[in-house]
C-alpha positions as CSV (number, residue, x, y, z in Angstrom):
1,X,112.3,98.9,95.2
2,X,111.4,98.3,98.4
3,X,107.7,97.2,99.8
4,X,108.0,100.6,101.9
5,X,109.2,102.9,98.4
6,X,106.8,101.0,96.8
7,X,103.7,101.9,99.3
8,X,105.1,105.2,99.0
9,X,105.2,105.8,95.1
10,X,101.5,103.9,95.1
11,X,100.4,106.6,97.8
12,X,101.6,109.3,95.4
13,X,100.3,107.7,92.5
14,X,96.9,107.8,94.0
15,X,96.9,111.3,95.4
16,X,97.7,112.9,92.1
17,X,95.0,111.0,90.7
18,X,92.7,112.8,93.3
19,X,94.5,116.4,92.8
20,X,94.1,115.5,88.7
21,X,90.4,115.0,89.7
22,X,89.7,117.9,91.6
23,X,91.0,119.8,88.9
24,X,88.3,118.1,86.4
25,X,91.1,116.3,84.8
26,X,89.7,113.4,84.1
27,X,92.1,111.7,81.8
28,X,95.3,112.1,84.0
29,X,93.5,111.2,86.9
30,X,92.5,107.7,84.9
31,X,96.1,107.0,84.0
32,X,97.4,107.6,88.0
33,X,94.7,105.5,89.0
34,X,95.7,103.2,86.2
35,X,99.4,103.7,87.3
36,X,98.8,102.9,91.3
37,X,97.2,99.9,90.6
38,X,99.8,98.7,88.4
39,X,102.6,99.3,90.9
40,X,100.4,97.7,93.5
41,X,100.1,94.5,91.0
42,X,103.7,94.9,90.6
43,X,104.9,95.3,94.3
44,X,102.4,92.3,95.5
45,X,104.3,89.8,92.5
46,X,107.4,90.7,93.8
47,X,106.4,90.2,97.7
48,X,105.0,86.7,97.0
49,X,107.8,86.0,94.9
50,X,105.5,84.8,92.0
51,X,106.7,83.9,88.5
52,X,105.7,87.0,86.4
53,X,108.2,89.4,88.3
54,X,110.5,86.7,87.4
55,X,109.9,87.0,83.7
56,X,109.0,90.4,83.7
57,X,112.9,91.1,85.6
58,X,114.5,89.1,83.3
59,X,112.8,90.3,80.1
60,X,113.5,94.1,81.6
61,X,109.8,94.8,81.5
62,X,106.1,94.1,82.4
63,X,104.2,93.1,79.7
64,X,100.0,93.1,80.0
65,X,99.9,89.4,79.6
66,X,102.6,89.2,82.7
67,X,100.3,91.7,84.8
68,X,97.1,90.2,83.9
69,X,98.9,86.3,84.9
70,X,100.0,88.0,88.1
71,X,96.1,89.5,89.0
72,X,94.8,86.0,88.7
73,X,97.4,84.3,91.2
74,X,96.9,87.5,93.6
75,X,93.2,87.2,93.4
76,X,93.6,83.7,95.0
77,X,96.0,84.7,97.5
78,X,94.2,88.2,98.7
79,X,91.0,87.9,97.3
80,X,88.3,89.8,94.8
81,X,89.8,93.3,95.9
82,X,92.6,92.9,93.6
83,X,90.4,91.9,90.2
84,X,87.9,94.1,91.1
85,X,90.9,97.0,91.5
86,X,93.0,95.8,88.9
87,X,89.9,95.6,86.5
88,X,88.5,99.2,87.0
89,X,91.7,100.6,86.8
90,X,92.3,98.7,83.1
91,X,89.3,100.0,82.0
92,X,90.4,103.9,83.5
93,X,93.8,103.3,81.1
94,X,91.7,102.7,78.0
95,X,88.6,104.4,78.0
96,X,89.7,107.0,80.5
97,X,93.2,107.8,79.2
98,X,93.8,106.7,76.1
99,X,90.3,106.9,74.2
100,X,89.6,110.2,76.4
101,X,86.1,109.2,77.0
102,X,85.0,109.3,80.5
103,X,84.1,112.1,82.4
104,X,84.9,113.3,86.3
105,X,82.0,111.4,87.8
106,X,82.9,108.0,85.9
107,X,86.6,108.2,86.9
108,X,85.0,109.0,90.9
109,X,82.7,106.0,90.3
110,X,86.0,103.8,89.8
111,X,88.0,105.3,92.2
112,X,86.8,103.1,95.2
113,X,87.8,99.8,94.1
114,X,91.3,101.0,92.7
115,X,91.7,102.7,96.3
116,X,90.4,99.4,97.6
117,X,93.5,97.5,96.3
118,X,95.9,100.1,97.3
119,X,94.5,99.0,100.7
120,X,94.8,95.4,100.2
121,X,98.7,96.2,99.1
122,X,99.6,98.3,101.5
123,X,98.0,95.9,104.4
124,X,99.9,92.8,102.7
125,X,103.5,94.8,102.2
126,X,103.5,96.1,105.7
127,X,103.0,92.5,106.6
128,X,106.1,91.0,107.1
C-alpha cells in the first residue's frame, strides 16, 4: 500500500469510528479507533523501513509483539504522540471492543490522542 492509500484507509478508519460514535456505538467505534491506529503503526514501520515490517512481511502477518517493538522505535523517531496514541487505542481494542465495557464518553475521552497520531502519520507520510 502506498503512504497516500494508507492515509486514506486510516482517514476512513477514523471517520467510521466517529459515525459508530454518534450512533452510541461504542464498541465498533473502539475497534476503528483501535484499527486506525494500527494502520498508522503499520504505515509509519513501513515508511522508516524499520525491522518489524520486515518480519511481519515475511511471516505474512503482524503480530502484537511486532506492533508493540515497532511503537517503541516510532516513539523515538516522532515522539510521545505515538505511545500515547498507540496506547489509548490498545486499551479501546480490549476493554472497549472485546470486554464491551466502556461507554460513549470513555471511547470520546480517548479519541484525541488516537486522532493525535493519525496526525503525526499523516504529517510524516506526506513527508517525502
Amino acid at each position: 500500500m502506498t503512504s497516500l492509500e494508507s492515509i486514506e484507509f486510516i482517514e476512513r478508519l477514523f471517520g467510521e469510528a466517529g459515525s459508530y460514535l454518534e450512533k452510541g456505538d461504542a464498541v465498533q467505534s473502539s475497534e476503528k479507533l483501535y484499527k486506525s491506529a494500527e494502520e498508522c503503526v503499520k504505515a509509519l514501520t513501513e515508511f522508516f523501513n524499520l525491522e518489524e515490517a520486515k518480519v511481519a512481511e515475511e511471516r505474512g502477518r503482524w503480530t502484537v509483539t511486532l506492533l508493540e517493538k515497532a511503537v517503541e522505535e516510532l516513539t523515538r523517531r516522532l515522539g510521545g504522540a505515538v505511545l500515547d496514541g498507540w496506547d489509548r487505542a490498545n486499551y479501546l481494542h480490549v476493554w472497549g471492543f472485546h470486554e464491551g465495557k466502556l461507554d460513549v464518553e470513555a471511547v470520546k475521552m480517548r479519541m484525541p490522542a488516537v486522532e493525535k497520531l493519525v496526525e503525526t502519520a499523516k504529517k510524516t507520510l506526506t513527508s517525502s
